[in-house]
C-alpha positions in Angstrom: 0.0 0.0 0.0 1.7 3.4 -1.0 1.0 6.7 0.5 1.2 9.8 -1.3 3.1 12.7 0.3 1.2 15.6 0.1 3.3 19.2 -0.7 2.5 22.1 1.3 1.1 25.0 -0.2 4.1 27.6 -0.9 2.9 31.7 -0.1 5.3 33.8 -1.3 5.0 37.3 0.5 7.1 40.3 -0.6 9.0 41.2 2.5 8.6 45.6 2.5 12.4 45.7 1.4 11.5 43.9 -1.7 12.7 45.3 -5.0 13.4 44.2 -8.9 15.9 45.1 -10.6 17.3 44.1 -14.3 20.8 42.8 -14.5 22.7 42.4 -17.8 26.0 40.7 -15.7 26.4 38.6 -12.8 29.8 37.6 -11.3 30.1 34.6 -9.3 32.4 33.6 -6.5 32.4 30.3 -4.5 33.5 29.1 -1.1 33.4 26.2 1.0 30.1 27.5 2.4 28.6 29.2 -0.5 28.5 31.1 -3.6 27.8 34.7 -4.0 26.1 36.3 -7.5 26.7 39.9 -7.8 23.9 41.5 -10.1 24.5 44.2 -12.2 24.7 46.5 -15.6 27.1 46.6 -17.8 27.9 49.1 -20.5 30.8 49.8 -22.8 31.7 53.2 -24.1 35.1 52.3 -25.3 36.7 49.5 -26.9 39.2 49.2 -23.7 36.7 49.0 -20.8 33.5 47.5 -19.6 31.9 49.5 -17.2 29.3 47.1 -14.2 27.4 49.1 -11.5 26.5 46.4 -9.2 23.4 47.1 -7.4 23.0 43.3 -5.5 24.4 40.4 -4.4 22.8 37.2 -3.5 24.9 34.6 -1.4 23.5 30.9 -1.9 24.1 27.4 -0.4 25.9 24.4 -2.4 22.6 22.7 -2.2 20.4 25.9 -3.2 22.5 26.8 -6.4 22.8 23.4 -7.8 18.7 23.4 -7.1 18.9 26.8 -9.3 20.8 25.8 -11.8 18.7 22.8 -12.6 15.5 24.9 -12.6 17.5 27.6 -15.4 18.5 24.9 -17.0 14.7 23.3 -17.1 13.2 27.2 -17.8 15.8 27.4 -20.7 15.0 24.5 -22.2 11.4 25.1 -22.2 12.2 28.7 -23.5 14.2 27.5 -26.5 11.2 24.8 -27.5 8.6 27.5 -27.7 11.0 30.3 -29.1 13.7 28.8 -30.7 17.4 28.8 -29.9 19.4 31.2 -28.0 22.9 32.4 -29.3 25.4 33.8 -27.3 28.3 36.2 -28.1 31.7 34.6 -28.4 33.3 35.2 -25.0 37.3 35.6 -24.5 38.9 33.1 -22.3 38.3 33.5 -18.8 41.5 33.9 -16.5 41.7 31.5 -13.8 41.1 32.6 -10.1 42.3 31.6 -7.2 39.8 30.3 -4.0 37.5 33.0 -2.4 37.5 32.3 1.0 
């Protein structure tokens, strides 16, 4: 005889501090405890430098950014079925970093 689990209903309530915000770069750093996304704009008015004003940052644990990245990944994919496939620039190599700690 199998049960079924029932799932609580989820409310999401906007806490009075709540804001949006549209973000055209992120920068991510990781730890042992967690990783940090910092939100922000990015605009270039010269050919030698890229200009971000970060306005947030967001830290997450292991277990809730894996969680996100398969729900992107899921949104994406449902996002390219119904309109079609997303390009991205080409990108220059990314310099290594060392641990944030």
């Amino acid at each position: 005889m199998s049960q079924e689990i029932s799932q609580p209903n989820v409310v999401l309530k906007r806490m009075p501090d709540y804001r949006e915000g549209y973000a055209n770069s992120v920068q991510v750093q990781k730890s042992v405890w967690d990783f940090r996304l910092t939100f922000g704009t990015a605009y270039q008015e010269t050919a030698e430098e890229v200009t971000i004003n970060a306005f947030q940052t967001v830290y997450l644990s292991p277990q809730q950014a894996k969680a996100l990245c398969g729900l992107l990944e899921q949104n994406l994919l449902q996002y390219e079925h119904t309109f079609g496939p997303i390009s991205l620039e080409p990108r220059p190599p990314v310099m290594p970093q060392g641990p944030v700690h």
